[in-house]
N, C-alpha and C positions, 0 to 999 in steps of 0.2 A: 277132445275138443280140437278143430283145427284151427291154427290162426298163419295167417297169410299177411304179405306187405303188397298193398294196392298201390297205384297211384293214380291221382288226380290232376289232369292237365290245367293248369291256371291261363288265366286270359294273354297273361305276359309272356307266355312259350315256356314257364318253369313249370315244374310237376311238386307238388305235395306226395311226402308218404304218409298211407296211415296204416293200421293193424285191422285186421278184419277178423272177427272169431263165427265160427257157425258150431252151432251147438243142438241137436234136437230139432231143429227147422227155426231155430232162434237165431239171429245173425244180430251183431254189434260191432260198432265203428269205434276204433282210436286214434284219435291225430296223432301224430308224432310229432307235428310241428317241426320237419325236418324237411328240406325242399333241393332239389336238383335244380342245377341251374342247367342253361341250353348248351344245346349242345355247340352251340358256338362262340358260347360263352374262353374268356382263358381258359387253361388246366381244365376245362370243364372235364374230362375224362379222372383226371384225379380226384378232384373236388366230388363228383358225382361217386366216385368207386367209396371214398372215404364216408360221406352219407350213408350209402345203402350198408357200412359195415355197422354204425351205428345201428341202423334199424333193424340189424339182423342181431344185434347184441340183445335190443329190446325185446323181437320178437322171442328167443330162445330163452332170454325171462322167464315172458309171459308163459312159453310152453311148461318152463318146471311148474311154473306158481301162478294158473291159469285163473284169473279174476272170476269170482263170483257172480252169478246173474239171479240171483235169489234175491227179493226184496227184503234191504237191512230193518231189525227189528225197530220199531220204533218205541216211543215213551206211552207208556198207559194213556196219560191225558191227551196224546195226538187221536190214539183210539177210538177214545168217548170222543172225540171231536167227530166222528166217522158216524157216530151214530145218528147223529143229529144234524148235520150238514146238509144245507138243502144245495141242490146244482147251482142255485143265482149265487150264493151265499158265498158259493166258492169261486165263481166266477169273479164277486167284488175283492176276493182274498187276492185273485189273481192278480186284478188293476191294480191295487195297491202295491204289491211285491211290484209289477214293473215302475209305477211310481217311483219306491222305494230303492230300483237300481238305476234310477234316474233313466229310463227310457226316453228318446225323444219323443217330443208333444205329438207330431203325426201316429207313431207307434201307441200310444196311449190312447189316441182321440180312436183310433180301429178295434182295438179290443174294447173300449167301450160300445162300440158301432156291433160287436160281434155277440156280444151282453144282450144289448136291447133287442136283437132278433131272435136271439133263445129265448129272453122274455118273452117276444111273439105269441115263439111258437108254443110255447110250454101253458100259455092264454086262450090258444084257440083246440088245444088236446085237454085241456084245463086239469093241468097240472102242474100248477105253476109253484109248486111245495114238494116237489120232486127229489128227494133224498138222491145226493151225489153217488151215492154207492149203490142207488138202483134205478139207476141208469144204463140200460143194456144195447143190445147192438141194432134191436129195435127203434127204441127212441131215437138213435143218433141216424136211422137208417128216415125213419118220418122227418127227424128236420130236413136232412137232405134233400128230400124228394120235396118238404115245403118250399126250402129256399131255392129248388128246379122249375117248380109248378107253381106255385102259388104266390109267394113272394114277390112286390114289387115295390119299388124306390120312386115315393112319388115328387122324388127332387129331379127325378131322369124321365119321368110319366113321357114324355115327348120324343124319346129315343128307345125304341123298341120296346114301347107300350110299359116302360119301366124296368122290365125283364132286364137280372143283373148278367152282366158279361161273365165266360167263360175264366178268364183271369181273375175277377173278383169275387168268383165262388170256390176257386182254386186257393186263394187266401185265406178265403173265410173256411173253409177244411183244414186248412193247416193251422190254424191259428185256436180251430177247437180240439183239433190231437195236441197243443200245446200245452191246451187246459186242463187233457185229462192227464198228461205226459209228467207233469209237475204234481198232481193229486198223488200219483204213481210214486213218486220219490218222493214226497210227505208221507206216505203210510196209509192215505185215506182210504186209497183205493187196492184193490190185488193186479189190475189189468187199465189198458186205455180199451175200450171200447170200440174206438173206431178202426182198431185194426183187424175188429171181424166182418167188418164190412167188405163184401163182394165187391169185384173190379168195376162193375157197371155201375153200383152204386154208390159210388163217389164222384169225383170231378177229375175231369181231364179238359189241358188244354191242348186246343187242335193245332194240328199242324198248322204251321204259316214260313209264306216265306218272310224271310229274313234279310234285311239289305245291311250287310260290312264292310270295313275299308280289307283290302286284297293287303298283303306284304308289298305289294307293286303299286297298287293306289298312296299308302303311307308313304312310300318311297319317295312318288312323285309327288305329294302332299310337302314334304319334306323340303323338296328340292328346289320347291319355288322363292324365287327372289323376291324378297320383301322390301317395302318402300321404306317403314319406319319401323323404330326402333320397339313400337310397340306391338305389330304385324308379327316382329320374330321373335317378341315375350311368348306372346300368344300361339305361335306356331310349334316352337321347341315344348312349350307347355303343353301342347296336345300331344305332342308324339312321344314327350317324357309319358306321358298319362296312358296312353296305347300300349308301349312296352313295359308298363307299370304293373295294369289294372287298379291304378289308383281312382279311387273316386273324385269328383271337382272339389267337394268340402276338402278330400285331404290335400289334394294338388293347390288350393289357394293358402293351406294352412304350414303346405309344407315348410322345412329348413333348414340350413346348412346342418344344422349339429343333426338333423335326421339320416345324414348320409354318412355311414360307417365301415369301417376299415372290419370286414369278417373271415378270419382266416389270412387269405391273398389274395379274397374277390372285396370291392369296394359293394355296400347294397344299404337299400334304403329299406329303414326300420322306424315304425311308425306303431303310435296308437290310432287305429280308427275312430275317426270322428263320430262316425253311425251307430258301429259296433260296438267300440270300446276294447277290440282285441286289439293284441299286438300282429303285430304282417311285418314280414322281413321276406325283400325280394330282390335277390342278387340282379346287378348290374352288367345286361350287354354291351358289346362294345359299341352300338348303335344309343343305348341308354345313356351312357357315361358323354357320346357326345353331345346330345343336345343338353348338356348341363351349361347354366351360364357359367361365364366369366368369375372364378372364387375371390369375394372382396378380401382386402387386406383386414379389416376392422370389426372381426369376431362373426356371430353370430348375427343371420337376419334370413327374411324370405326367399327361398330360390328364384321365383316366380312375384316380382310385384304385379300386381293386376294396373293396365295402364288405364288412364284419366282420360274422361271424354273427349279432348283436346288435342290428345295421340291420333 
């Protein structure tokens, strides 16, 4: 088996490591949840030498006592659930577990949105009692080509005859490799399905261009002189949030006790509001300055959001 240390450039100029294994033409991802800060970051030559040794501790682990990729046995009664399992049936299994880890309402109201157009389709193939486990690359290759072809959203009937965009089919693909991806680790299933599907038949989004702030637009963004005091809440709040990749739920949420002393870099560690993961993302020295002013009087928000009146 070989396993490898990648890394992942983040929005904020830091890199993520994670462990890569390839196996038999089977490849798997492992965070490491272990992050390099920039490189013009302090110490960042130390700081970043000191990481990669970490993850080269993990990887040479993983080499002696290389993880399993064999689906773990399950319980008899998960089983017999296998047999009788129809695809909706599990689909509702699905909604409920997100329910159940408390997904937000947008996230919940799509997979239900992703449910009713399998019902659809599995209506107009009329098999709508589809046993989950006999479900093959077929079936998942026909909805496709229905929600390509045939499928239209008569809430949009007036913008391109209904026909859904390139991005909201892209979704809805990934959101039914989700379905089987979780069946997969219940024991229901042996395989996801949709990873026999050919390049052409699946969804891809097209090129497009792309309009970003430059390192030289932030700068200039930055530089500009603000009338009030509410101008430069909202200005250091955006450039905190650019060299962050904080999201705005997290940046209105953020607070002092989120900004922590790690190692001998200062970095802001956060539960994601969306996600619900933890994010730790060391501090440049462009970072550190747009911080306001640290009150004397404990804990409160880095960023109040100013009042229309500002």
């Amino acid at each position: 088996m070989k396993v490898e240390i990648k890394e992942r450039k983040l929005t904020a100029g830091n890199r993520s490591l994670y462990l890569e294994y390839y196996e038999k033409g089977f490849r798997k991802k492992e965070n490491l949840h272990l992050y390099l800060v920039p490189d013009d970051a302090p110490n960042a030559r130390k700081i970043n030498g000191q990481t990669y040794n970490k993850a080269r501790e993990i990887q040479a682990q993983r080499i002696l006592n290389p993880p399993s990729f064999e689906s773990k046995k399950k319980k008899p009664e998960e089983n017999e659930r296998a047999k009788t399992m129809t695809w909706l049936q599990w689909c509702d299994d699905y909604i409920q577990s997100a329910i159940d880890s408390e997904n937000c309402k947008k996230m919940i109201q799509h997979k239900e949105v992703v449910r009713k157009r399998i019902a659809a389709y599995l209506k107009q193939i009329r098999k709508p009692d589809i046993l989950l486990k006999d479900v093959n690359r077929d079936t998942i290759s026909g909805l496709f080509k229905y929600m390509r072809e045939d499928y239209r959203n008569p809430g949009q009937i007036k913008a391109d005859g209904g026909k859904l965009a390139d991005f909201t089919l892209v979704l809805f693909e990934e959101t039914v490799k989700a379905i089987f991806n979780k069946a997969v680790r219940d024991g229901l299933i042996p395989f996801n399905p949709v990873q026999d599907l050919a390049k052409e038949e699946r969804f891809h989004v097209p090129d497009k261009h792309r309009e970003y702030l430059t390192t030289d637009e932030l700068k200039r963004f930055l530089a500009v002189e603000t009338q009030t005091q509410a101008e430069q809440t909202v200005q250091k709040a955006f450039g905190f949030s650019c060299m962050t990749g904080l999201r705005l739920g997290d940046m209105q949420r953020l607070r002092w006790s989120d900004i922590k002393t790690i190692g001998e870099v200062q970095a802001v560690s956060i539960i994601q509001h969306k996600t619900k993961r933890l994010v730790t993302v060391p501090l440049n020295e462009l970072a550190l300055s747009l911080l306001p002013p640290r009150p004397d009087n404990g804990d409160c928000l880095l960023y109040t959001s100013p009042s229309p009146r500002d």
